[in-house]
MARKE-550106 format. One record per residue (C-alpha): x, y, z negated; residue in one letter. Coordinates in steps of 0.5 Angstrom, whole numbers, padded with zeros to 4 digits, always signed. Last residue first. Example, Ala and Ser with C-alpha at 12.3 -4.5 7.8 and 13.67 -1.06 7.14 Angstrom:
residues 2
+0027-0002-0014s
+0025-0009-0016a
***
This chain:
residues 514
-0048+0093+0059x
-0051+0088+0059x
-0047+0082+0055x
-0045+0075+0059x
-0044+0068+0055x
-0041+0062+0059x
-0036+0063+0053x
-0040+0064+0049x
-0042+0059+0043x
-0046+0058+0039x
-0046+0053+0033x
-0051+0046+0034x
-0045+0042+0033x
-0045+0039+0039x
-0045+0047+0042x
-0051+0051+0043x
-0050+0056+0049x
-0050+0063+0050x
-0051+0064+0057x
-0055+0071+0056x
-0054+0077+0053x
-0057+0084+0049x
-0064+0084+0052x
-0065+0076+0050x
-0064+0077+0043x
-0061+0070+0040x
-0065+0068+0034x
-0061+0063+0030x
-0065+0058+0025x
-0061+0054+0020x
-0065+0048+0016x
-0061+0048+0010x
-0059+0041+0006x
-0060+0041-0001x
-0059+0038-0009x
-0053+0034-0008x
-0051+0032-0015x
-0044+0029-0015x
-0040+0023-0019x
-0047+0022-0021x
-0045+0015-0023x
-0051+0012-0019x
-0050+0017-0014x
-0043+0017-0013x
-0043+0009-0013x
-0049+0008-0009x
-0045+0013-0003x
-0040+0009-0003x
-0044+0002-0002x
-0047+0006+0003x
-0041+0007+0007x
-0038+0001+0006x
-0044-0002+0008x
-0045+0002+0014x
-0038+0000+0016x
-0039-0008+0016x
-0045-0006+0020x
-0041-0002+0026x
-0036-0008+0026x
-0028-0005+0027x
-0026-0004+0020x
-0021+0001+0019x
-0025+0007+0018x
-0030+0003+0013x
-0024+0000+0008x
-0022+0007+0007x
-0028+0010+0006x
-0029+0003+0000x
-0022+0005-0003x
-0023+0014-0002x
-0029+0012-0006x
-0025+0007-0012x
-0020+0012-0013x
-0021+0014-0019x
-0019+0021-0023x
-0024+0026-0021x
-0021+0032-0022x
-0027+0036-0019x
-0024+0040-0014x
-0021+0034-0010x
-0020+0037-0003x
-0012+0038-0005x
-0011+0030-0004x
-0013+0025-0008x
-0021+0023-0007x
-0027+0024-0009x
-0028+0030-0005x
-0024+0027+0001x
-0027+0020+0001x
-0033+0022+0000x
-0032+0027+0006x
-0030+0021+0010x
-0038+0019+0011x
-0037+0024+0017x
-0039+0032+0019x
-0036+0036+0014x
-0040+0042+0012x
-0039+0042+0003x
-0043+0046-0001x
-0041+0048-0008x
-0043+0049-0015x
-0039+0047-0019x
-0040+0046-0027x
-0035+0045-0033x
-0030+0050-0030x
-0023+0052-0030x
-0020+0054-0023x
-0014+0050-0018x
-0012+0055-0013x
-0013+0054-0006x
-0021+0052-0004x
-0024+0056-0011x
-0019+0062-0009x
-0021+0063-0002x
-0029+0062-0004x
-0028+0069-0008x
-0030+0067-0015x
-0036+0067-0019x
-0037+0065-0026x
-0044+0064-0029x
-0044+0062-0037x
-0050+0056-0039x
-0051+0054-0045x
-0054+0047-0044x
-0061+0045-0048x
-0066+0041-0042x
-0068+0049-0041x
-0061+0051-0041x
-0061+0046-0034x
-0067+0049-0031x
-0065+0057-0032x
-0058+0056-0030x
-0060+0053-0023x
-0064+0058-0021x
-0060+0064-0022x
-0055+0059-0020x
-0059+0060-0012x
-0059+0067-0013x
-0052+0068-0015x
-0049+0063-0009x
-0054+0067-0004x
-0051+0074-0006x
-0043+0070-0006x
-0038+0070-0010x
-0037+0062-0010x
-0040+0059-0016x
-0037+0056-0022x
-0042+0054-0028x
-0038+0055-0034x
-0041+0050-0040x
-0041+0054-0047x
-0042+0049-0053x
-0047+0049-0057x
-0051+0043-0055x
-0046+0040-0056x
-0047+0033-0054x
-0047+0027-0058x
-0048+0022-0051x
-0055+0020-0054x
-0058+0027-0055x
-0056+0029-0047x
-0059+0023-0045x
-0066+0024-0050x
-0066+0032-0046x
-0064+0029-0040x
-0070+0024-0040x
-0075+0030-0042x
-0073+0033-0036x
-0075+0028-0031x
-0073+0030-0024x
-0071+0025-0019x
-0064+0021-0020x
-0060+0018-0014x
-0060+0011-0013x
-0065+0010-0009x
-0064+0016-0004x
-0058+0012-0001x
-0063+0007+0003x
-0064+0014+0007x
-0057+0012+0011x
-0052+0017+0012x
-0046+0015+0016x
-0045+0020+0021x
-0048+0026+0018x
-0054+0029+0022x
-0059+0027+0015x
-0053+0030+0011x
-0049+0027+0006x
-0049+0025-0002x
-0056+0023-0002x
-0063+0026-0004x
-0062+0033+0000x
-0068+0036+0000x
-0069+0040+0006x
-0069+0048+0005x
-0071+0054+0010x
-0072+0058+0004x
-0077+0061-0001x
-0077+0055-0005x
-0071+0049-0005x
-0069+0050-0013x
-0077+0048-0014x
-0076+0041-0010x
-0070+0041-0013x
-0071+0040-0020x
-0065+0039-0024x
-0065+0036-0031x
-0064+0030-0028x
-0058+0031-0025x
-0056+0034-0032x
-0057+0028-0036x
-0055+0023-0030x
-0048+0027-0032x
-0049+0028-0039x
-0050+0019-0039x
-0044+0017-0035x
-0039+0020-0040x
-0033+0024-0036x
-0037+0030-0037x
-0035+0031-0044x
-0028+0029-0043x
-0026+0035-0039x
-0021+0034-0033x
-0027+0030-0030x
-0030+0038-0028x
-0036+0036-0025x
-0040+0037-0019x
-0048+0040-0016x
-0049+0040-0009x
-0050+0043-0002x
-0050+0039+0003x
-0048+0042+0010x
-0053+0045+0015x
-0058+0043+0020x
-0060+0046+0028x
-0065+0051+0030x
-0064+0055+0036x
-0069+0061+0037x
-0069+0066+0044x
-0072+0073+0042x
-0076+0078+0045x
-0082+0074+0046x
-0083+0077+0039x
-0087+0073+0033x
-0081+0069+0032x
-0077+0075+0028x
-0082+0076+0024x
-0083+0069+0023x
-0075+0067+0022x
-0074+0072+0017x
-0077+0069+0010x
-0072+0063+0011x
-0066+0067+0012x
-0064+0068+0020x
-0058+0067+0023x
-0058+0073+0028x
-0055+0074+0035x
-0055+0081+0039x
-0054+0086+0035x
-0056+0094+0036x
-0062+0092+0040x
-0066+0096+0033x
-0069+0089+0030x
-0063+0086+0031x
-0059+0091+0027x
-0065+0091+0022x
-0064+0085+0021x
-0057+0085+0019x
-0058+0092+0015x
-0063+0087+0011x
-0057+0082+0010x
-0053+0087+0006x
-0046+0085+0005x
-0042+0088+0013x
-0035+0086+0015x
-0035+0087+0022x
-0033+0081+0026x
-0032+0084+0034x
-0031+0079+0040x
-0027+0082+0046x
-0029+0082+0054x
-0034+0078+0054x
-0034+0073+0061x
-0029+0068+0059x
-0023+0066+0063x
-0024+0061+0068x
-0028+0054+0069x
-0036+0057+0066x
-0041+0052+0066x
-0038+0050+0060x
-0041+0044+0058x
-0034+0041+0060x
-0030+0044+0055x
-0025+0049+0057x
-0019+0049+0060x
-0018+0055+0065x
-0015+0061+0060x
-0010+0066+0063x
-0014+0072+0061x
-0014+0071+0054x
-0020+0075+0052x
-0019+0079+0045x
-0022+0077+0039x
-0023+0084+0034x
-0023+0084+0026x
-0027+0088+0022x
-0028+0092+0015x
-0025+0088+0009x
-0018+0088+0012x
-0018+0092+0019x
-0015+0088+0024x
-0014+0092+0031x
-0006+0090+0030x
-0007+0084+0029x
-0010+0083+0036x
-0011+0074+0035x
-0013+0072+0041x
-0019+0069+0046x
-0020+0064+0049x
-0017+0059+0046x
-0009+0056+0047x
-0005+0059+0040x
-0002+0064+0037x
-0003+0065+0029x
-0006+0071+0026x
-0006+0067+0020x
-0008+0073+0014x
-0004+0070+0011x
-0001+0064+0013x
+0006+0064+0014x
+0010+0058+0016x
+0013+0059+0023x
+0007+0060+0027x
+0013+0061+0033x
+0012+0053+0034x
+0004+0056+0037x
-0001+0053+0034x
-0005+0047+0036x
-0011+0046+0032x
-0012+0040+0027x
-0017+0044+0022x
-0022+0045+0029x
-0022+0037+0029x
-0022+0032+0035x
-0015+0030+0034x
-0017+0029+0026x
-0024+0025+0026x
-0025+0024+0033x
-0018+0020+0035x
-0016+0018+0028x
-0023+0014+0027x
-0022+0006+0028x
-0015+0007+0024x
-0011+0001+0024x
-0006+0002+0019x
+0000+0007+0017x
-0001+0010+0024x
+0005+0012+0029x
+0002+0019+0033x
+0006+0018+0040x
+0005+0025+0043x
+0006+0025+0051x
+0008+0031+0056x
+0015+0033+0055x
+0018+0027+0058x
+0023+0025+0052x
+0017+0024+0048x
+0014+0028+0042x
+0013+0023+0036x
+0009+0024+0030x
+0008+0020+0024x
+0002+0019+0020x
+0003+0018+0012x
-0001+0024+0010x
-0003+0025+0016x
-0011+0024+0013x
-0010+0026+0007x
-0007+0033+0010x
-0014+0034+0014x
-0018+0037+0009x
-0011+0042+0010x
-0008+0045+0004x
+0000+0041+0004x
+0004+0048+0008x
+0008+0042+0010x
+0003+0036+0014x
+0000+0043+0018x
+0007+0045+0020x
+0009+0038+0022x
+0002+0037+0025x
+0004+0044+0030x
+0011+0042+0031x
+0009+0036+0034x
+0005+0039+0038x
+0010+0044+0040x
+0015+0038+0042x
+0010+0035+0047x
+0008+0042+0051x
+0004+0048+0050x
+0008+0053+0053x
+0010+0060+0049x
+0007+0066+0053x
+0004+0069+0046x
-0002+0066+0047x
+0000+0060+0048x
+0001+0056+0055x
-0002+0051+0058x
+0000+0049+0065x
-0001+0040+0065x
-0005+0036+0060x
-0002+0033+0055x
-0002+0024+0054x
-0003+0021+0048x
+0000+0015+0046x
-0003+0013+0040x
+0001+0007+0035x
-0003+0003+0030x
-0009+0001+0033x
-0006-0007+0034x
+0002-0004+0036x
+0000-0001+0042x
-0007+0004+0044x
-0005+0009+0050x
-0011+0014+0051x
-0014+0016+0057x
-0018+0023+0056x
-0011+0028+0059x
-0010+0033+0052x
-0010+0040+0051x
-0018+0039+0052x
-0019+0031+0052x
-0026+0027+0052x
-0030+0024+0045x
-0036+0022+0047x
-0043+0023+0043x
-0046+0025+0049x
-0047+0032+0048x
-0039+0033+0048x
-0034+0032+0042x
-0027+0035+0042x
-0019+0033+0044x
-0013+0036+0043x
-0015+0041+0038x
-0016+0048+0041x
-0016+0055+0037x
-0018+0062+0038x
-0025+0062+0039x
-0025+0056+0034x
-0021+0061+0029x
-0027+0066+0028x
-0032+0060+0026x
-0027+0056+0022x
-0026+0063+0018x
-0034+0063+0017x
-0032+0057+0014x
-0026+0057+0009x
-0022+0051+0010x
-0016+0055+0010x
-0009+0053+0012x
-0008+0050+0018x
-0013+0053+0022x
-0010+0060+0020x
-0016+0065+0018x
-0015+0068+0012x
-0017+0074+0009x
-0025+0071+0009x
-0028+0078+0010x
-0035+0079+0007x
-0042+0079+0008x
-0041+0077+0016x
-0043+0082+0022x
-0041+0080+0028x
-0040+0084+0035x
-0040+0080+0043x
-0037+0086+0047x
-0040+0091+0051x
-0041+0088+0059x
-0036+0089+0065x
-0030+0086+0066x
-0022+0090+0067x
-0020+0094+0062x
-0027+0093+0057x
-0032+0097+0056x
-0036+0101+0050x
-0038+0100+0044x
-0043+0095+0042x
-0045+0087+0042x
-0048+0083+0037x
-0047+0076+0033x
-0050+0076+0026x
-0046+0070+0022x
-0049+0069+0016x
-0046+0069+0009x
-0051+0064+0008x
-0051+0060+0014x
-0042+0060+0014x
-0044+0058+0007x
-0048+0051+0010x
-0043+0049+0015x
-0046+0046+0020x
-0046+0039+0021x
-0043+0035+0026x
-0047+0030+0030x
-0044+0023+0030x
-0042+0017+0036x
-0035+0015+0038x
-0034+0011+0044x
-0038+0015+0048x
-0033+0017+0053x
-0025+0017+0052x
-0021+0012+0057x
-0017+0007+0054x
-0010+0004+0055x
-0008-0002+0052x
***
């Protein structure tokens, strides 16, 4: 049976939360280019993730270098439809759901001159299911994948009917294509791969900057682009910048084009018929557990510290929307029934909580945050509300490279997670190296599973909203907020930008003045 990809599939992406927090300011400087006119896109982010291989990271400020880089094979238009990029639309179901063919487009090369053809794509889900990081790798766990003798189709062989292969992996940035001469290296990851702009190592400066560069062959881009060729910007420039108050000052002065604004910075800026805003929403952040430990393998000290945090006041001075179920508003699969099963703020519960579980009151609890300005402020918050239910609290920071590879001792996390589908539970409290928090069980991945593979849209939303019952009812997690993102684009520096599905900006169509 073949199928035609169009509005099949129907979700809103989310915006990673942390990528709003280190913040993605897009300006231009410098001078021009060889060949196009226009002064390149600059952004300024806090830090420099280190890694930006599409395999291996899961860092998202990585993600939002990468997409300018690499292609999935297909991706998510406006209308919710899922439509081919290396790919042709139509695709080949057999074997009841469980074998895809999957037919590639025609005349596309990596950057590095190699062809894209079927054999490269089976080397490239070989190389993301060997490196063994990927939030995908759970998904091709069992998944086998066949270039056929043509050259042009895929043949991906499923362990089971799988209802959301299609859009939740061969649409996702994580499954990029990567050139076969990627080899396993992954640091820094300047892989070649089939986007708009490349990967100039040489033009790298760890901690300072990284510079994209036009492909000029490019001439598959998605259809909301206006633009049917190469892009227009000359070059891309991430600097690497920690003061959010100099990046404001650079929109303030033209000196940078795009700023996503915090909260106490959207009025200024709107107060000004010099810039253009876009708002969208962001990933949940949440508060997690360390099951490894058996103090939070009691029930009742989880429910304690849930009910120990008060969100309504960790929401204050920001852009915040409560989070009171485990996905965001925009997720597929969230359902505001969910909220019930959650806990409200009741101090004086958590402290009879924590004395009926017997729990030290003098033991030391680590909370684990990412090392960021935003994650200090935010578990500032978080420390003063749960010592003041009893809990001794010592703050540990990590780079948020190291938390998402290497595994960390911690009691507490607080993260935020930016996955744009109900699977995210499955991911998380699942097996897998997403699993930060050790949880043993698999009655969540269970009822995720179950979901993607039943074809009644009712009967998926139950799963779905009997797993979140679960995770909220045991306090597998705490989500505590969702962000309101506000992006201000300057008008006198560019025009074209263009939201994606997703609500990110995108450039292609973009063109800087000079």
């Amino acid at each position: 049976m073949k199928r035609r990809l169009g509005q099949t599939w129907t979700h809103k992406l989310v915006i990673p939360l942390t990528l709003v927090w280190v913040l993605a300011t897009l300006g231009w400087g410098g001078g021009r280019s060889e060949g196009l006119g226009g002064r390149p896109l600059v952004s300024v982010w806090s830090s420099d993730p280190g890694d930006y291989d599409p395999h291996h990271t899961s860092h998202p400020v990585a993600m939002a270098v990468f997409r300018h880089v690499c292609e999935p094979l297909f991706y998510e238009d406006f209308d919710g439809g899922v439509r081919g990029l290396l790919a042709e639309d139509e695709i080949e179901y057999e074997d009841d759901g469980r074998r895809l063919t999957v037919r590639l487009r025609s005349g596309i090369t990596f950057h590095d001159g190699t062809p894209l053809d079927a054999r490269a794509v089976q080397a490239s889900f070989e190389r993301l299911q060997r490196l063994g990081v990927s939030p995908l790798l759970n998904d091709l766990r069992r998944v086998a994948v066949a270039a056929q003798p043509d050259g042009r189709r895929v043949v991906f062989i499923l362990p089971a009917p799988d209802h959301e292969f299609v859009r939740l992996v061969l649409s996702n940035p994580y499954a990029a294509i990567v050139s076969p001469r990627a080899g396993d290296a992954t640091t820094p990851g300047f892989v070649a791969c089939t986007g708009p702009y490349r990967f100039a190592p040489d033009l790298y400066r760890p901690d300072r900057s990284l510079t994209l560069v036009w492909n000029p062959e490019y001439r598959w881009p998605p259809a909301y682009f206006v633009n049917r060729g190469a892009a227009h910007v000359p070059r891309l420039q991430f600097l690497f910048e920690p003061d959010r108050e100099q990046r404001l000052e650079l929109l303030l002065d033209g000196k940078a084009c795009v700023l996503s604004l915090s909260g106490e910075q959207v009025a200024q800026v709107a107060a000004s018929a010099r810039f253009r805003l876009y708002e969208a929403i962001g990933g949940v952040t949440y508060v997690g557990f360390n099951f490894q430990y058996p103090r939070w393998q009691d029930a009742r000290v989880r429910q304690a510290v849930a009910l120990a945090l008060d969100k309504a006041a960790l929401a204050e001075g920001g852009p915040f929307l409560i989070a009171d179920t485990p996905l965001a508003p925009n997720a597929a699969g969230y359902d505001r029934r969910a909220a019930a099963f959650g806990y409200g703020y009741d101090p004086a519960r958590s402290r009879a909580l924590l004395a009926q579980a017997g729990f030290d009151a003098e033991a030391e609890v680590v909370l684990l945050i990412p090392a960021s300005t935003s994650y200090r402020e935010l578990a500032a918050v978080v420390q003063r509300q749960l010592e003041a239910v009893g809990l001794r609290l010592r703050i540990r920071e990590v780079p948020q490279p190291d938390l998402l590879t290497q595994r960390q001792d911690f009691d507490l996390l607080l993260f935020d997670y930016a996955w744009d589908h109900y699977t995210a539970l499955g991911i998380f409290l699942g097996p897998g190296p997403r699993n930060l928090l050790n949880y043993p069980g698999g009655d969540i991945a269970a009822l995720v599973w179950e979901a993607r593979t039943t074809a009644d849209p009712g009967r998926r939303q139950q799963l779905v909203l009997e797993a979140q019952r679960l995770v909220l009812e045991q306090a597998l997690w705490q989500p505590l907020l969702v962000r309101r993102i506000t992006f201000a684009v300057d008008g006198t520096c560019v025009h074209g930008e263009r939201p994606s599905p997703a609500g990110e900006l995108l450039f292609h169509d973009a063109v800087t003045f000079p």
